[in-house]
CHARMM internal coordinates of N, CA and C (Angstrom, degrees):
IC EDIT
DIST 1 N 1 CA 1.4615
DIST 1 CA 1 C 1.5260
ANGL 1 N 1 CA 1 C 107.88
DIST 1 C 2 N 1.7064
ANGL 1 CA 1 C 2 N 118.12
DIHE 1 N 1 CA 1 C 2 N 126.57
DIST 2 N 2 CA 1.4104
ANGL 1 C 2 N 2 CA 104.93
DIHE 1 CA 1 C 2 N 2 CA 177.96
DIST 2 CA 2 C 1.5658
ANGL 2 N 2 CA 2 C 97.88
DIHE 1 C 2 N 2 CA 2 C -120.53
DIST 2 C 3 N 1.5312
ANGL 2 CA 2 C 3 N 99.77
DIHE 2 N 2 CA 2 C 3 N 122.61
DIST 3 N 3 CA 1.7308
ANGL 2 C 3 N 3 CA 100.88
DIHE 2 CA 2 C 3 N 3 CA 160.82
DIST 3 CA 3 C 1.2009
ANGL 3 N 3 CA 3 C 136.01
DIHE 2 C 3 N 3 CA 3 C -39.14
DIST 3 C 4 N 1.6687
ANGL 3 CA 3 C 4 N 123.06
DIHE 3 N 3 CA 3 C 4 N 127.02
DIST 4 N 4 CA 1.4109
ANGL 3 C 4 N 4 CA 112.51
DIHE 3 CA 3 C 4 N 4 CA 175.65
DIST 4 CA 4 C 1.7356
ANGL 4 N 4 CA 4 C 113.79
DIHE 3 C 4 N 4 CA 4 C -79.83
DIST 4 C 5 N 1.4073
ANGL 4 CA 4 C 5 N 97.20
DIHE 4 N 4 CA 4 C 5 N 164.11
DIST 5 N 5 CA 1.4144
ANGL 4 C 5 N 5 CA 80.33
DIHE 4 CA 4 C 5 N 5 CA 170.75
DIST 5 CA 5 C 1.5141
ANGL 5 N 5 CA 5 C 104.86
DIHE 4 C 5 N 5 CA 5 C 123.34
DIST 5 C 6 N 1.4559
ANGL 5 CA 5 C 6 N 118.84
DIHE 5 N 5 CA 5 C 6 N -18.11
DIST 6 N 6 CA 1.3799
ANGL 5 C 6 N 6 CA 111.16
DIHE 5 CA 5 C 6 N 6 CA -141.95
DIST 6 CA 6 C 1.0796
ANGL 6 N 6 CA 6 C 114.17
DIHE 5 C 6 N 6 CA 6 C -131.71
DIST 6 C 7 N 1.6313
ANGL 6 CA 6 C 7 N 109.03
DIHE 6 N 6 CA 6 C 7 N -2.01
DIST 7 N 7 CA 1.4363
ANGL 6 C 7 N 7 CA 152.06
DIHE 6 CA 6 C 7 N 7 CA -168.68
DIST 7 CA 7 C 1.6818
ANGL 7 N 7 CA 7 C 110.33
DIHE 6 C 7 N 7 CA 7 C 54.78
DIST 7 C 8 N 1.4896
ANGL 7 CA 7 C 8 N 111.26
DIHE 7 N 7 CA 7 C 8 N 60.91
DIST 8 N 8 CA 1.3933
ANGL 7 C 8 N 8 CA 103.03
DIHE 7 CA 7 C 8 N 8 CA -157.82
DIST 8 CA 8 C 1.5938
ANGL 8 N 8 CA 8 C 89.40
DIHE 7 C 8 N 8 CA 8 C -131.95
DIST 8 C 9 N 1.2374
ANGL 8 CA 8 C 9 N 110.56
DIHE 8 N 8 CA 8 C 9 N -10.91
DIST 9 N 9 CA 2.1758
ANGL 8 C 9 N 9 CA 105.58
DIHE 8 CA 8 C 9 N 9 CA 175.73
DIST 9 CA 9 C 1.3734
ANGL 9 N 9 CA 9 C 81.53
DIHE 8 C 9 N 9 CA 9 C -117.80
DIST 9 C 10 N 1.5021
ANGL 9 CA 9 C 10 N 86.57
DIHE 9 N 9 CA 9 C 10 N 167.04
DIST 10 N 10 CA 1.8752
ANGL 9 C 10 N 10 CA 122.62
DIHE 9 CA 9 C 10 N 10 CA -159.36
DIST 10 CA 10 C 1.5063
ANGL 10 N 10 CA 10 C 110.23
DIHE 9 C 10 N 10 CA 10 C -54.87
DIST 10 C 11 N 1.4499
ANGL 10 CA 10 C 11 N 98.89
DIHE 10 N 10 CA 10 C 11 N -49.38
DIST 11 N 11 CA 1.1754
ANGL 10 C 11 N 11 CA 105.41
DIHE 10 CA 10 C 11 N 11 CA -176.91
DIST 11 CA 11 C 1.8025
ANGL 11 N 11 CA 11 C 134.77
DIHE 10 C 11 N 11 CA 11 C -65.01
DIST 11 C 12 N 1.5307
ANGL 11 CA 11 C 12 N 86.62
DIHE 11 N 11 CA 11 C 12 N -8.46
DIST 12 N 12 CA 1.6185
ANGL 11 C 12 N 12 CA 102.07
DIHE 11 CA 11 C 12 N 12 CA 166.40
DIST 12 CA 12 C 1.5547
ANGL 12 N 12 CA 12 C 113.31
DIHE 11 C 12 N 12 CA 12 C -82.91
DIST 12 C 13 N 1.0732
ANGL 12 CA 12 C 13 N 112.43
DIHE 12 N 12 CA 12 C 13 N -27.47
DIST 13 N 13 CA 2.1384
ANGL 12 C 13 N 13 CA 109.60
DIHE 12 CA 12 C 13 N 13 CA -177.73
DIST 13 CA 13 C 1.2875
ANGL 13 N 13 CA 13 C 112.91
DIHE 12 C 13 N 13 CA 13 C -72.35
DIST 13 C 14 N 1.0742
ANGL 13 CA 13 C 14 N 109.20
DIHE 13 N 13 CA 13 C 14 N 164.64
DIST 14 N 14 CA 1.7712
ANGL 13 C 14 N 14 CA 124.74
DIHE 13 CA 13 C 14 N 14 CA 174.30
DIST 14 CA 14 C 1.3241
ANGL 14 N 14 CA 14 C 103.35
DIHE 13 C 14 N 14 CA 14 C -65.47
DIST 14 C 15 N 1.4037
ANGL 14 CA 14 C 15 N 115.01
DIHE 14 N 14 CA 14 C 15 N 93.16
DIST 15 N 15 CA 1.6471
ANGL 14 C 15 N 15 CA 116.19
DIHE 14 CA 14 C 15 N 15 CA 149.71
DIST 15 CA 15 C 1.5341
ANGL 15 N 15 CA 15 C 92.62
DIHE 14 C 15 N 15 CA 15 C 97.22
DIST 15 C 16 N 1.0721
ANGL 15 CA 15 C 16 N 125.81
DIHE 15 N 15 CA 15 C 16 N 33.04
DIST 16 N 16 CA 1.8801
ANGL 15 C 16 N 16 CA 138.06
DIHE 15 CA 15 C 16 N 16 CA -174.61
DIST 16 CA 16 C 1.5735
ANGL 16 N 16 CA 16 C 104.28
DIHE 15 C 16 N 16 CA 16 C 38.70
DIST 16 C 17 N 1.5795
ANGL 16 CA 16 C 17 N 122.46
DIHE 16 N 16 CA 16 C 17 N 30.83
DIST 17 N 17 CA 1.0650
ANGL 16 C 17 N 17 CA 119.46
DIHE 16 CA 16 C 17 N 17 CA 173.91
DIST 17 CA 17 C 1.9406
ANGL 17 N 17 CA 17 C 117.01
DIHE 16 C 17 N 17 CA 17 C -109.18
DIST 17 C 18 N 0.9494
ANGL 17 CA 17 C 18 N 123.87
DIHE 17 N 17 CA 17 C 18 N 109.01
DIST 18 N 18 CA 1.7947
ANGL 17 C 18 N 18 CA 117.41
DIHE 17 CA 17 C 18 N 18 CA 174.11
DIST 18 CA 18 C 1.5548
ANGL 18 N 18 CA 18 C 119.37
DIHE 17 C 18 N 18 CA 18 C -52.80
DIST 18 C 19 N 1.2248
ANGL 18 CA 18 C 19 N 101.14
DIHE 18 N 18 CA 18 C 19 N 111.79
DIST 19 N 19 CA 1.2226
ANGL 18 C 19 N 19 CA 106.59
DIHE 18 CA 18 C 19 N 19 CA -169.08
DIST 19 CA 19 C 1.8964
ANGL 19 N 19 CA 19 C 105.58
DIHE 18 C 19 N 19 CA 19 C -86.33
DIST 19 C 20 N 1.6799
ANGL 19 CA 19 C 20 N 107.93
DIHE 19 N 19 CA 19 C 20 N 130.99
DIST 20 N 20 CA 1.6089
ANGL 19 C 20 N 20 CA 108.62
DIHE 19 CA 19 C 20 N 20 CA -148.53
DIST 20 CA 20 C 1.5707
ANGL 20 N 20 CA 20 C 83.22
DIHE 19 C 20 N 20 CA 20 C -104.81
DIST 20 C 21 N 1.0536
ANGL 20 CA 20 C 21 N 131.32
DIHE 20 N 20 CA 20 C 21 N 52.11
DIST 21 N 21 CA 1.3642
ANGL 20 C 21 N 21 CA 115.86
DIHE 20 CA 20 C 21 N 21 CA -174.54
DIST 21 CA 21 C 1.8919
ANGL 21 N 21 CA 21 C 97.00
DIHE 20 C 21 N 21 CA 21 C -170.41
DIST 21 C 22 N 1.2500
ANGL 21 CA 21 C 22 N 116.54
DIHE 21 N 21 CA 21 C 22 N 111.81
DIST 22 N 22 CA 1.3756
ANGL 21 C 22 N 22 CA 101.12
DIHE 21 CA 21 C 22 N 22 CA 153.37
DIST 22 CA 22 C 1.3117
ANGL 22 N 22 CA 22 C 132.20
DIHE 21 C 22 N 22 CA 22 C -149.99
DIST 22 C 23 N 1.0811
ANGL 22 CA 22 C 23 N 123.71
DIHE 22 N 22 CA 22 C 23 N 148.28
DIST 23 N 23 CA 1.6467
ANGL 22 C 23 N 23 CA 132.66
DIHE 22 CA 22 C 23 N 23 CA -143.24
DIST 23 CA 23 C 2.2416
ANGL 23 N 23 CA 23 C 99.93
DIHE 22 C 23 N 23 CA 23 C -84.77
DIST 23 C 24 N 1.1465
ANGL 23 CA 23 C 24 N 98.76
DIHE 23 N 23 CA 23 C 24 N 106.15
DIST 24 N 24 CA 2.0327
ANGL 23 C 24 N 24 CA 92.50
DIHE 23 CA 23 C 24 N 24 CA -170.97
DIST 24 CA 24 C 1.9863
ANGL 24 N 24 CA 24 C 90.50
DIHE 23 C 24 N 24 CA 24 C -107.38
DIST 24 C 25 N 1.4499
ANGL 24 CA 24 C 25 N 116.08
DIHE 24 N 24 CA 24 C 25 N 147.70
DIST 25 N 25 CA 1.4476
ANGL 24 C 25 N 25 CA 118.73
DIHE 24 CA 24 C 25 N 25 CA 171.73
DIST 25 CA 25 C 1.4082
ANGL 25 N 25 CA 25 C 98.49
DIHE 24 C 25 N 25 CA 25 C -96.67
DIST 25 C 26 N 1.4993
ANGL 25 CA 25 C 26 N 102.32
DIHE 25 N 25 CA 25 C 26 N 132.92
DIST 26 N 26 CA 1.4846
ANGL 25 C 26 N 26 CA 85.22
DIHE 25 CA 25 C 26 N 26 CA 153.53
DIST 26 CA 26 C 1.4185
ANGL 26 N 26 CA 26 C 87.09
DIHE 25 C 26 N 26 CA 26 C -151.22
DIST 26 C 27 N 1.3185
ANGL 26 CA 26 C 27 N 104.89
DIHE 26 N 26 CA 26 C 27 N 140.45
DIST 27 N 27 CA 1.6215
ANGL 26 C 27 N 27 CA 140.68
DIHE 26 CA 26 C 27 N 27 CA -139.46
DIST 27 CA 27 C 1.3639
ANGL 27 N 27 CA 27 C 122.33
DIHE 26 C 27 N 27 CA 27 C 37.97
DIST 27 C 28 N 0.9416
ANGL 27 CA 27 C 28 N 105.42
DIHE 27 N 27 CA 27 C 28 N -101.14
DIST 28 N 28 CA 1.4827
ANGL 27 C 28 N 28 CA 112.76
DIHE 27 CA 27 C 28 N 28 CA -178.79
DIST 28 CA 28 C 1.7934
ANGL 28 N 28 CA 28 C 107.60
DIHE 27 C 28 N 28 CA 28 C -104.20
DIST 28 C 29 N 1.6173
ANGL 28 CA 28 C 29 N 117.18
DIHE 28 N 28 CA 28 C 29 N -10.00
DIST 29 N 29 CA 1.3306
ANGL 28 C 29 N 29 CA 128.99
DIHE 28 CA 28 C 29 N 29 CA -168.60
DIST 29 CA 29 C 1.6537
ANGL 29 N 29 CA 29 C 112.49
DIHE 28 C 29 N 29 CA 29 C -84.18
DIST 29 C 30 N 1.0258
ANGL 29 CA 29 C 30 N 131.08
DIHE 29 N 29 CA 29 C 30 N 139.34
DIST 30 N 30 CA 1.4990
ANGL 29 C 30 N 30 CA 115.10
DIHE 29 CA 29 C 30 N 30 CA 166.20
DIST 30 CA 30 C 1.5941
ANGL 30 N 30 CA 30 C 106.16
DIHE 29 C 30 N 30 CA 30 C -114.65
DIST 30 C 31 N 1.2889
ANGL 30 CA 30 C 31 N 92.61
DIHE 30 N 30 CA 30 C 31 N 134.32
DIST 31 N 31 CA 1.5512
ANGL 30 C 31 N 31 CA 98.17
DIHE 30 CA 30 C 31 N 31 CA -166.76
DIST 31 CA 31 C 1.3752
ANGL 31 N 31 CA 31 C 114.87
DIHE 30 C 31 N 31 CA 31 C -130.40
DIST 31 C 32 N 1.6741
ANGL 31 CA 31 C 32 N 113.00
DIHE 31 N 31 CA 31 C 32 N 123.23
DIST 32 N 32 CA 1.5749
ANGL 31 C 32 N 32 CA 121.46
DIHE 31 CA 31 C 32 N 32 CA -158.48
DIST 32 CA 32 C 1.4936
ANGL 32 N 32 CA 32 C 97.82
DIHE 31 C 32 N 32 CA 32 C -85.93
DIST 32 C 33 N 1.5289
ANGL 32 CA 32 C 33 N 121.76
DIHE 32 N 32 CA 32 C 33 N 105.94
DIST 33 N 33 CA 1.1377
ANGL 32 C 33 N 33 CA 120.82
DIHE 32 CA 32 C 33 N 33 CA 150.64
DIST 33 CA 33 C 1.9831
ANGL 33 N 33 CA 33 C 138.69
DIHE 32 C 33 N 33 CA 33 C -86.08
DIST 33 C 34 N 1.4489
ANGL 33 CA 33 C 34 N 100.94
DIHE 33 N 33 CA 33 C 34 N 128.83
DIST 34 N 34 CA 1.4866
ANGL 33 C 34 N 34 CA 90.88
DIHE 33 CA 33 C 34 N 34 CA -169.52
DIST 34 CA 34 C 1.7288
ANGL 34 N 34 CA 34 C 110.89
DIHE 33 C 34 N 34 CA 34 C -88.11
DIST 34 C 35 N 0.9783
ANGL 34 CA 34 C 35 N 112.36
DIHE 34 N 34 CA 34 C 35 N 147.61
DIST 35 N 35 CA 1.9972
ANGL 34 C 35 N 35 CA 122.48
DIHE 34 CA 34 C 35 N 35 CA 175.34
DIST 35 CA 35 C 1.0765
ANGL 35 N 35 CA 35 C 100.63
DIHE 34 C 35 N 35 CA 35 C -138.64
DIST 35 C 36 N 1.4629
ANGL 35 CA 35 C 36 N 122.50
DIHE 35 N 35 CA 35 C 36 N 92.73
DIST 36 N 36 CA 1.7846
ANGL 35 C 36 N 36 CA 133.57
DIHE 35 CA 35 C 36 N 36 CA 151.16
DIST 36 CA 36 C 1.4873
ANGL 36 N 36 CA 36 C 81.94
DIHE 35 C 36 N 36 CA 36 C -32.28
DIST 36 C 37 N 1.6255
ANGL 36 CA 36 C 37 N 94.00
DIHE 36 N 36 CA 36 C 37 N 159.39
DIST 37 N 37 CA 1.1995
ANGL 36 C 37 N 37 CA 133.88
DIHE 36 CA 36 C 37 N 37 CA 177.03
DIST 37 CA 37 C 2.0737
ANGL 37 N 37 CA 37 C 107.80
DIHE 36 C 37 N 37 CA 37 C -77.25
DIST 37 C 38 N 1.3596
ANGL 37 CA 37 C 38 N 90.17
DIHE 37 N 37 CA 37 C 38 N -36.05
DIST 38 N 38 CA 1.8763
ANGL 37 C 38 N 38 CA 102.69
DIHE 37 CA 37 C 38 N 38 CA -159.32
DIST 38 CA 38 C 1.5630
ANGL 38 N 38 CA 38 C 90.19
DIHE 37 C 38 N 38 CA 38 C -87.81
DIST 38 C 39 N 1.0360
ANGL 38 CA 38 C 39 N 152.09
DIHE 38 N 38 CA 38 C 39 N -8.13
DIST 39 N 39 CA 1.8594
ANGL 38 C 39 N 39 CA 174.81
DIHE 38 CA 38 C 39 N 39 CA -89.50
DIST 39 CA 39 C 1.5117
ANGL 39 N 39 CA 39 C 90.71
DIHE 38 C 39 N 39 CA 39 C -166.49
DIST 39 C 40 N 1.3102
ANGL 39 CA 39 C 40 N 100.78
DIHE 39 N 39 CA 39 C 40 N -91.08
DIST 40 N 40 CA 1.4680
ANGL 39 C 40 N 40 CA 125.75
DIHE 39 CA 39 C 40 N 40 CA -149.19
DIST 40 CA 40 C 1.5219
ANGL 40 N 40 CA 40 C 115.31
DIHE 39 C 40 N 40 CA 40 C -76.75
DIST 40 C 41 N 1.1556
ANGL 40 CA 40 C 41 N 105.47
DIHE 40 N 40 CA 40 C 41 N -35.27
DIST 41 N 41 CA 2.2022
ANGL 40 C 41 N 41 CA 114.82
DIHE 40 CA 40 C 41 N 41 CA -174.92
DIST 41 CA 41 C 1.5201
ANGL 41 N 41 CA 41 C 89.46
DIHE 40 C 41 N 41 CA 41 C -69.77
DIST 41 C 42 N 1.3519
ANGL 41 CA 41 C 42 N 144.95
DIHE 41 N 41 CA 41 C 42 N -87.38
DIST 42 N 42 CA 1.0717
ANGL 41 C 42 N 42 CA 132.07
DIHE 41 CA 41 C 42 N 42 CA -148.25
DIST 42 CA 42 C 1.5628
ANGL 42 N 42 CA 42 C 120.19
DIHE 41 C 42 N 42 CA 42 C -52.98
DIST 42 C 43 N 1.5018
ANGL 42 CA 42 C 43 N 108.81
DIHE 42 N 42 CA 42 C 43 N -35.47
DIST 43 N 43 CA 1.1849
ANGL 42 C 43 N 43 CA 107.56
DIHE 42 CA 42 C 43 N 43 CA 160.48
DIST 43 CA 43 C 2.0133
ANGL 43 N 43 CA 43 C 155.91
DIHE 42 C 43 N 43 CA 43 C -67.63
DIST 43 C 44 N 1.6464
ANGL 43 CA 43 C 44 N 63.42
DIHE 43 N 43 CA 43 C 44 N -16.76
DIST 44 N 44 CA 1.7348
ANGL 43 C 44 N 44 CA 102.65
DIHE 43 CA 43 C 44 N 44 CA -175.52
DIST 44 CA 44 C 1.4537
ANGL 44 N 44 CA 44 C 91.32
DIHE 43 C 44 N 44 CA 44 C -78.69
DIST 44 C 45 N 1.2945
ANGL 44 CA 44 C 45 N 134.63
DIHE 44 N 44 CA 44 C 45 N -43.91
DIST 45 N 45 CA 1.6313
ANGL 44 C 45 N 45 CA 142.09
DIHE 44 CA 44 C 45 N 45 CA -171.42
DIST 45 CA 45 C 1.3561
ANGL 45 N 45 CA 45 C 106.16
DIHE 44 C 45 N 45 CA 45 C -61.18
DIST 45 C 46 N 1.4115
ANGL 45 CA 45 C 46 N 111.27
DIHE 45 N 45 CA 45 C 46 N -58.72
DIST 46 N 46 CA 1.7384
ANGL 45 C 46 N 46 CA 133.32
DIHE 45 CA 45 C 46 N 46 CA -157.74
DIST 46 CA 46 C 1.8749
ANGL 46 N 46 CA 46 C 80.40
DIHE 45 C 46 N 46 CA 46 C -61.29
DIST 46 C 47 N 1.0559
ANGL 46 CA 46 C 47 N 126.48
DIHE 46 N 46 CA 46 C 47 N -73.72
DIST 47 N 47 CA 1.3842
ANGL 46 C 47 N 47 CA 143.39
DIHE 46 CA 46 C 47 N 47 CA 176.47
DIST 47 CA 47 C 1.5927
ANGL 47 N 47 CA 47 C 104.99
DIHE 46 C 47 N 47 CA 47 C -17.20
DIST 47 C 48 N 1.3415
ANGL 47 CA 47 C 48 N 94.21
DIHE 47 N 47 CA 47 C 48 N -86.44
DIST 48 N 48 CA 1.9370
ANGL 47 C 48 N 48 CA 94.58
DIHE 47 CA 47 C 48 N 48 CA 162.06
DIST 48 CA 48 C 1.0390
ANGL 48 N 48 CA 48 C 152.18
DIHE 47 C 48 N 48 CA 48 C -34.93
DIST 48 C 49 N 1.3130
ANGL 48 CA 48 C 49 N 106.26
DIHE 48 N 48 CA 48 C 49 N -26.14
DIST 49 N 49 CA 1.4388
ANGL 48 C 49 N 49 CA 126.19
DIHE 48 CA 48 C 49 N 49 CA -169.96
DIST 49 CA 49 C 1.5520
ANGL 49 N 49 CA 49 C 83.04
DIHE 48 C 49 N 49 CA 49 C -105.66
DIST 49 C 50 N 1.1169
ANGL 49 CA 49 C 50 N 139.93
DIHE 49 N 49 CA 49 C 50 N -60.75
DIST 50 N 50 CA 1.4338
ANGL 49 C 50 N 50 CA 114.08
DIHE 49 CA 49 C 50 N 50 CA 177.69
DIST 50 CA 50 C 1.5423
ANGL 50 N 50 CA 50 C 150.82
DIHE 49 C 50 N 50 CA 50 C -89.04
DIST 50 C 51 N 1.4099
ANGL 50 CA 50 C 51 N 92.79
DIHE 50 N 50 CA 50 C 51 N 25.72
DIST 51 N 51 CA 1.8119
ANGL 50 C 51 N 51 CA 129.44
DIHE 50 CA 50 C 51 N 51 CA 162.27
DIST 51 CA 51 C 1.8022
ANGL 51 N 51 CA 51 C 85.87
DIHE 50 C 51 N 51 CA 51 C -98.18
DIST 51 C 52 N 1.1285
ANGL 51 CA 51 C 52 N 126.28
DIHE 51 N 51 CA 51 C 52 N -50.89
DIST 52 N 52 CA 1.2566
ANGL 51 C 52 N 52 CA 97.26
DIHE 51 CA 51 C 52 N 52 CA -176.10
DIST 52 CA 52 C 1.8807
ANGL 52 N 52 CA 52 C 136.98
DIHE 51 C 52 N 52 CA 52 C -68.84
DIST 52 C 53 N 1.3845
ANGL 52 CA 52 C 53 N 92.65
DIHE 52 N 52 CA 52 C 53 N -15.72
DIST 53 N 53 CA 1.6487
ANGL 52 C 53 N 53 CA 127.22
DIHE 52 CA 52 C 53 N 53 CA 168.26
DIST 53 CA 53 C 1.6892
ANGL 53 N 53 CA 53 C 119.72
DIHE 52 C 53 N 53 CA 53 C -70.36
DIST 53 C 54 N 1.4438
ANGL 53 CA 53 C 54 N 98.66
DIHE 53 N 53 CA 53 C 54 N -18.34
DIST 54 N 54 CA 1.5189
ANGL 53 C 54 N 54 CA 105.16
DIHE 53 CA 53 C 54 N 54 CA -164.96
DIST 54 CA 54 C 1.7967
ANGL 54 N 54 CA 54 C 113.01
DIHE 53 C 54 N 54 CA 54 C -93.78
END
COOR INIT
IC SEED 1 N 1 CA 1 C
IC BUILD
């Protein structure tokens, strides 16, 4: 079961697509970080599911 809400099922992304790339600032720098899809979903779940437990 994955919680909604958390932007972690399909139906939460832009256009039901996971976007593998995202742009984070830190300071004044903007810095393109990449997250495969096969990386990031299983972990992104485990995550969810236990914010939703908490």
């Amino acid at each position: 079961i994955i919680p909604l809400g958390l932007g972690v099922t399909e139906t939460e992304w832009a256009d039901g697509i996971y976007a593998d790339a995202e742009v984070v600032k830190i300071g004044r720098k903007e810095v393109e970080v990449t997250l495969p899809f096969q990386i990031w979903w299983p972990r992104a779940v485990v995550w969810a599911q236990g914010l939703e437990l908490m």
